[in-house]
N, CA, C and O atoms as a GROMACS GRO file, in nm:
protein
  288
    1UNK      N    1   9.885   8.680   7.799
    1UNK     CA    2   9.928   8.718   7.931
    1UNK      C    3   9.940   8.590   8.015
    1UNK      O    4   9.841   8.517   8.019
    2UNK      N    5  10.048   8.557   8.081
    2UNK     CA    6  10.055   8.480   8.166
    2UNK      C    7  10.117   8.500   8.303
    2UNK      O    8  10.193   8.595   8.324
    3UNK      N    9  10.085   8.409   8.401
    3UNK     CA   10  10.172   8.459   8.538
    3UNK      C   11  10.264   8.424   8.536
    3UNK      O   12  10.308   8.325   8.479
    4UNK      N   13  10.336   8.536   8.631
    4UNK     CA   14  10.494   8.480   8.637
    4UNK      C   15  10.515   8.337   8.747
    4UNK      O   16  10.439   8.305   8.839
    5UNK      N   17  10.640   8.267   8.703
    5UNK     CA   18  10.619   8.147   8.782
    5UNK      C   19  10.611   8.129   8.941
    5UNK      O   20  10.593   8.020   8.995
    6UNK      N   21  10.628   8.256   9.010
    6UNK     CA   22  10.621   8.273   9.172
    6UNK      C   23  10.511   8.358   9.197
    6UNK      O   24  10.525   8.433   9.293
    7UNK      N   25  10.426   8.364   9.148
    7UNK     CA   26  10.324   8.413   9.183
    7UNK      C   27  10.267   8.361   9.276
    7UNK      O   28  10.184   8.448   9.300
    8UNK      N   29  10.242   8.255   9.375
    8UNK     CA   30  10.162   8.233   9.506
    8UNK      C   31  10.269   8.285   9.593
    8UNK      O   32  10.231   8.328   9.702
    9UNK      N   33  10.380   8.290   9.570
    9UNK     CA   34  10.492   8.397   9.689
    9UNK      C   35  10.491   8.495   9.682
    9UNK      O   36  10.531   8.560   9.779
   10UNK      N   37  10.440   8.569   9.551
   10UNK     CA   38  10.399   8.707   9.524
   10UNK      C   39  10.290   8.756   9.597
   10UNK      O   40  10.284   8.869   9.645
   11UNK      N   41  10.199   8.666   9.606
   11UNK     CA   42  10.052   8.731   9.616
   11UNK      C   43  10.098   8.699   9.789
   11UNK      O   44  10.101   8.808   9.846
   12UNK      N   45  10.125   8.614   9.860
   12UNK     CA   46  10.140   8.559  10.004
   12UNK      C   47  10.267   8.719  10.063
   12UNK      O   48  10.244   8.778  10.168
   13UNK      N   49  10.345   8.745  10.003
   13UNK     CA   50  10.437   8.831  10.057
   13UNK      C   51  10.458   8.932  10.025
   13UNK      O   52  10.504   8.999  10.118
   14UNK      N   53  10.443   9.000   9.910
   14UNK     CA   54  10.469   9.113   9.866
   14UNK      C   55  10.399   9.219   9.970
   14UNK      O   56  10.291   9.188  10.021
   15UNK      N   57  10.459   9.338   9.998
   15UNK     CA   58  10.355   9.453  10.025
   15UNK      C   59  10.284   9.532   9.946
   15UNK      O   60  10.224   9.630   9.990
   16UNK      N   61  10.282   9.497   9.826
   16UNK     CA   62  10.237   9.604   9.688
   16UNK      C   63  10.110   9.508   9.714
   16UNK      O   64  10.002   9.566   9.701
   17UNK      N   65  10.103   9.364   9.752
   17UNK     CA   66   9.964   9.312   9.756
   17UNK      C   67   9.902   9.337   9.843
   17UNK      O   68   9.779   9.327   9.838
   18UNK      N   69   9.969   9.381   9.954
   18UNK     CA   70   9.912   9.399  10.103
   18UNK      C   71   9.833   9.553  10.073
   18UNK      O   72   9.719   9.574  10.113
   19UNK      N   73   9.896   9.636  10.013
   19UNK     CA   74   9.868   9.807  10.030
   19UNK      C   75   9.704   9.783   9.941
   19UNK      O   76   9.595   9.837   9.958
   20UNK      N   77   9.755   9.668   9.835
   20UNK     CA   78   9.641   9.689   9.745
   20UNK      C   79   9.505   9.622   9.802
   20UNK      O   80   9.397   9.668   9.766
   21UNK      N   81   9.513   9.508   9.894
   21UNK     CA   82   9.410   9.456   9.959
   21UNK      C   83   9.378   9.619  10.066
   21UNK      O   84   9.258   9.643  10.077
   22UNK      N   85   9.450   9.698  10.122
   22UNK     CA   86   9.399   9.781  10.230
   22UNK      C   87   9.350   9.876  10.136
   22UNK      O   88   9.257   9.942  10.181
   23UNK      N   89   9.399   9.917   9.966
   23UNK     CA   90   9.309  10.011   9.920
   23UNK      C   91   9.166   9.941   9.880
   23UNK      O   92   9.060  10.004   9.881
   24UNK      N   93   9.174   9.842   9.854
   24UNK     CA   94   9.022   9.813   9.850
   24UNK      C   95   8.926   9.822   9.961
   24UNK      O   96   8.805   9.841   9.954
   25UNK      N   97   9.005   9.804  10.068
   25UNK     CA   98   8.854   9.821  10.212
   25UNK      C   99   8.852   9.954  10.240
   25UNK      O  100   8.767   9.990  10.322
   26UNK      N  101   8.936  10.052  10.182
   26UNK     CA  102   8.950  10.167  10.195
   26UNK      C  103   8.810  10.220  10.068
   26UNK      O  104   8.725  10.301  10.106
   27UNK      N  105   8.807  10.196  10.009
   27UNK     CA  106   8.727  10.213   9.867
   27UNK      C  107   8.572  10.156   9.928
   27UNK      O  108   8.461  10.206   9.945
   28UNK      N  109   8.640  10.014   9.948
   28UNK     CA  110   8.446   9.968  10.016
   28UNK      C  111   8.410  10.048  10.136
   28UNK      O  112   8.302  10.048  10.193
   29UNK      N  113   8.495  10.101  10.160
   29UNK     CA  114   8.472  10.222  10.321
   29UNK      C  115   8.372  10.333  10.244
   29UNK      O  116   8.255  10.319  10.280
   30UNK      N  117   8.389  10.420  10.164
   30UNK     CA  118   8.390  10.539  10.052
   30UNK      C  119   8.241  10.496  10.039
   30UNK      O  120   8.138  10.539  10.090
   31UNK      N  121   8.267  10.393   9.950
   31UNK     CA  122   8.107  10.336   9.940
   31UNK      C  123   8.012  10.361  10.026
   31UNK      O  124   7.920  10.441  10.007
   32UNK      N  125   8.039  10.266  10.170
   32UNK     CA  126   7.950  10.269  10.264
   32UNK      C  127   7.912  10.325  10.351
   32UNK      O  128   7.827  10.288  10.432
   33UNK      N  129   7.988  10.455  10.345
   33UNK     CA  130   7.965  10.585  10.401
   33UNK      C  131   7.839  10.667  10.412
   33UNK      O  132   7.796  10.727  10.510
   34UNK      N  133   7.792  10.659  10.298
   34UNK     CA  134   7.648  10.721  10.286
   34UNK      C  135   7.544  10.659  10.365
   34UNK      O  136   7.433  10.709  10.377
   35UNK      N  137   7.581  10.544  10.422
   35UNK     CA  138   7.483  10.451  10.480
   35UNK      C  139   7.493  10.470  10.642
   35UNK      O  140   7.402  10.473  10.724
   36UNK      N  141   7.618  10.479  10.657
   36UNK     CA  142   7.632  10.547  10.838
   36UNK      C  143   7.658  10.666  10.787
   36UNK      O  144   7.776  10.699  10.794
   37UNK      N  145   7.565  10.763  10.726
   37UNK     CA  146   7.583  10.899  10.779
   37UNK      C  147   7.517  10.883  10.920
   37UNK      O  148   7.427  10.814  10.967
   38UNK      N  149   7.616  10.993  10.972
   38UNK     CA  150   7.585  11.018  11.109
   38UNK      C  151   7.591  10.955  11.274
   38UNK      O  152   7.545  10.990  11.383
   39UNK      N  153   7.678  10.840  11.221
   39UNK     CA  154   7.685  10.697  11.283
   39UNK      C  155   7.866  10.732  11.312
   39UNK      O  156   7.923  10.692  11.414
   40UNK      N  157   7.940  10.818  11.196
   40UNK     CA  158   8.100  10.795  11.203
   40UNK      C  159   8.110  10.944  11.176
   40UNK      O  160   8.056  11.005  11.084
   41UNK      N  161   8.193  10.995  11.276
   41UNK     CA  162   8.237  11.134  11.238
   41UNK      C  163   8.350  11.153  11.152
   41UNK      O  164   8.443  11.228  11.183
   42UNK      N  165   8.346  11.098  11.062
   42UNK     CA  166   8.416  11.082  10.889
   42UNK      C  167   8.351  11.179  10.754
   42UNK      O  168   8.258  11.165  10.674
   43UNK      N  169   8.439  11.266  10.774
   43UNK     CA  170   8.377  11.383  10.640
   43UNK      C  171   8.332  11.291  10.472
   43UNK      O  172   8.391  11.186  10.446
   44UNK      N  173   8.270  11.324  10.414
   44UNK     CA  174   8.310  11.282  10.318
   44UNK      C  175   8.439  11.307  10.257
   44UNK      O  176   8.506  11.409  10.270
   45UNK      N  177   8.473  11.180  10.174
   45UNK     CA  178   8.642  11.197  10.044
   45UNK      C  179   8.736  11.123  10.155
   45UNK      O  180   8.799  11.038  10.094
   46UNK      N  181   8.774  11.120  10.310
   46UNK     CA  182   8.870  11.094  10.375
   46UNK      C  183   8.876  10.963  10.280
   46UNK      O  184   8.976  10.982  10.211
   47UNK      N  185   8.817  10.835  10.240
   47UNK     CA  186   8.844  10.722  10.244
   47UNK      C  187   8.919  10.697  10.083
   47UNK      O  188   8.999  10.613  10.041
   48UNK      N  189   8.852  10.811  10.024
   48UNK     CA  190   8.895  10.784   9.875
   48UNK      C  191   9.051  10.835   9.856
   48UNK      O  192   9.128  10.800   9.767
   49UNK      N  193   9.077  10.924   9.960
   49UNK     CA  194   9.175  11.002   9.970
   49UNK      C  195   9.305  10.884  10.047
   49UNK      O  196   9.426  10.891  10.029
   50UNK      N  197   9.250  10.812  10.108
   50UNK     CA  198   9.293  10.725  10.180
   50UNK      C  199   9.345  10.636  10.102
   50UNK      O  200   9.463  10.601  10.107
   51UNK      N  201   9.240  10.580  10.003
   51UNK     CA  202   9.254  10.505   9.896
   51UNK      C  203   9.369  10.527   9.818
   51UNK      O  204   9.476  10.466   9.817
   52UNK      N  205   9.320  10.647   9.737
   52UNK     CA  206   9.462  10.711   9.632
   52UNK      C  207   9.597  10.701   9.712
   52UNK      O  208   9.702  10.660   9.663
   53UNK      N  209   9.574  10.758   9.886
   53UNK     CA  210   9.751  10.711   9.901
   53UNK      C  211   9.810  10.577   9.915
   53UNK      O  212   9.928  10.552   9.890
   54UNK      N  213   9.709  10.478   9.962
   54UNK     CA  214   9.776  10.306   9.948
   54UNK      C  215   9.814  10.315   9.808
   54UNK      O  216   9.935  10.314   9.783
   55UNK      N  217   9.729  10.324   9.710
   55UNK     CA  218   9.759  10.260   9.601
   55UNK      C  219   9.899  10.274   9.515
   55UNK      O  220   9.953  10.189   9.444
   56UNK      N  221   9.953  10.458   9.554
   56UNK     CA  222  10.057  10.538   9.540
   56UNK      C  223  10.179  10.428   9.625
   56UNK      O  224  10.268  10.363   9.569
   57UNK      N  225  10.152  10.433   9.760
   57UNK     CA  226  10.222  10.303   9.880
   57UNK      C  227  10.227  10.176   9.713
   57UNK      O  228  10.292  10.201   9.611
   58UNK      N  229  10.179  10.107   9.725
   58UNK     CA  230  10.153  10.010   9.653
   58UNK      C  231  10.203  10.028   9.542
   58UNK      O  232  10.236   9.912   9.519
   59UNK      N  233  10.241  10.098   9.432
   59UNK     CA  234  10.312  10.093   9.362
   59UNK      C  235  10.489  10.135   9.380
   59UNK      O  236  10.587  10.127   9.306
   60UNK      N  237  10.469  10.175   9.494
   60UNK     CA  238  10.578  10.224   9.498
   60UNK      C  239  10.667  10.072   9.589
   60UNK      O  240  10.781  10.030   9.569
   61UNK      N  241  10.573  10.025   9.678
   61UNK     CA  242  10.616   9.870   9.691
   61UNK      C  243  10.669   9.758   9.561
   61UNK      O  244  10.750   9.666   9.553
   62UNK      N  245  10.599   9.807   9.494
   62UNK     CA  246  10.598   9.668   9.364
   62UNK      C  247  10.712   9.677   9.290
   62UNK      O  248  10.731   9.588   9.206
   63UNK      N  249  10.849   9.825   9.310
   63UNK     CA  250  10.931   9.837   9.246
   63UNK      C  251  11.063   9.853   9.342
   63UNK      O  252  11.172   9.883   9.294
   64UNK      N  253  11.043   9.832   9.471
   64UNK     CA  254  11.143   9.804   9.576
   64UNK      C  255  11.162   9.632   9.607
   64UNK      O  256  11.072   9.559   9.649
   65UNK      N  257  11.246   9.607   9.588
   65UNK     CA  258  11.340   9.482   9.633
   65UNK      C  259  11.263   9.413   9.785
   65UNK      O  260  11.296   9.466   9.891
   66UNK      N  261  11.182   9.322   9.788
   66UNK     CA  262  11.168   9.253   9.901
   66UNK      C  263  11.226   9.129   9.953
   66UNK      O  264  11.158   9.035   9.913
   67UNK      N  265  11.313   9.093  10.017
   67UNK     CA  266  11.390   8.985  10.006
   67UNK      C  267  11.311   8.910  10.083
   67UNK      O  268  11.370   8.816  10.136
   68UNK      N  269  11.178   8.922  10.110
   68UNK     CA  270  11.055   8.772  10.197
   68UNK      C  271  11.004   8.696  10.025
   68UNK      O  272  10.952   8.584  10.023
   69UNK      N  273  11.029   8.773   9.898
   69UNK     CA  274  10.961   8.761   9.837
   69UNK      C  275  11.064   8.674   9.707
   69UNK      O  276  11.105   8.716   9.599
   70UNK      N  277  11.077   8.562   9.762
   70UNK     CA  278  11.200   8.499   9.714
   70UNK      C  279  11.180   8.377   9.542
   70UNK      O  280  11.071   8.323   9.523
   71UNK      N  281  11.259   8.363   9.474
   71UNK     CA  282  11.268   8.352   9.352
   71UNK      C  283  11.286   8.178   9.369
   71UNK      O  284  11.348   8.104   9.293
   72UNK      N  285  11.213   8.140   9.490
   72UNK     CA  286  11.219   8.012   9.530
   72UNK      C  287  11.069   7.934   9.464
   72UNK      O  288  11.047   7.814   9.484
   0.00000   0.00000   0.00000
């Protein structure tokens, strides 16, 4: 496996990287929930649920045409 050769313009511009950095704080949210119970009027699941739709966002970015995301 190797990277492709624009990969620091990939990772700097893409939105499939962006959705995927917001599903992760979405996920570390999920986590840390149990710890402010009662602190955030947040049901449990909203964050995981939150999660599953970036990541859905995020793939669906990674196969649309971004022209910031240039072959330069």
């Amino acid at each position: 496996m190797t990277l492709i050769w624009n990969w620091q313009s990939v990772v700097k511009r893409a939105w499939s990287m962006r959705f995927m950095l917001l599903a992760v704080v979405f996920s570390g949210l999920e986590v840390a929930l149990p710890l402010l119970e009662g602190v955030l009027p947040i049901s449990e699941g909203v964050f995981a649920v939150l999660c599953g739709v970036t990541v859905i966002i995020a793939m669906l970015a990674r196969i649309i045409y971004q022209p910031s995301v240039r072959e330069s």
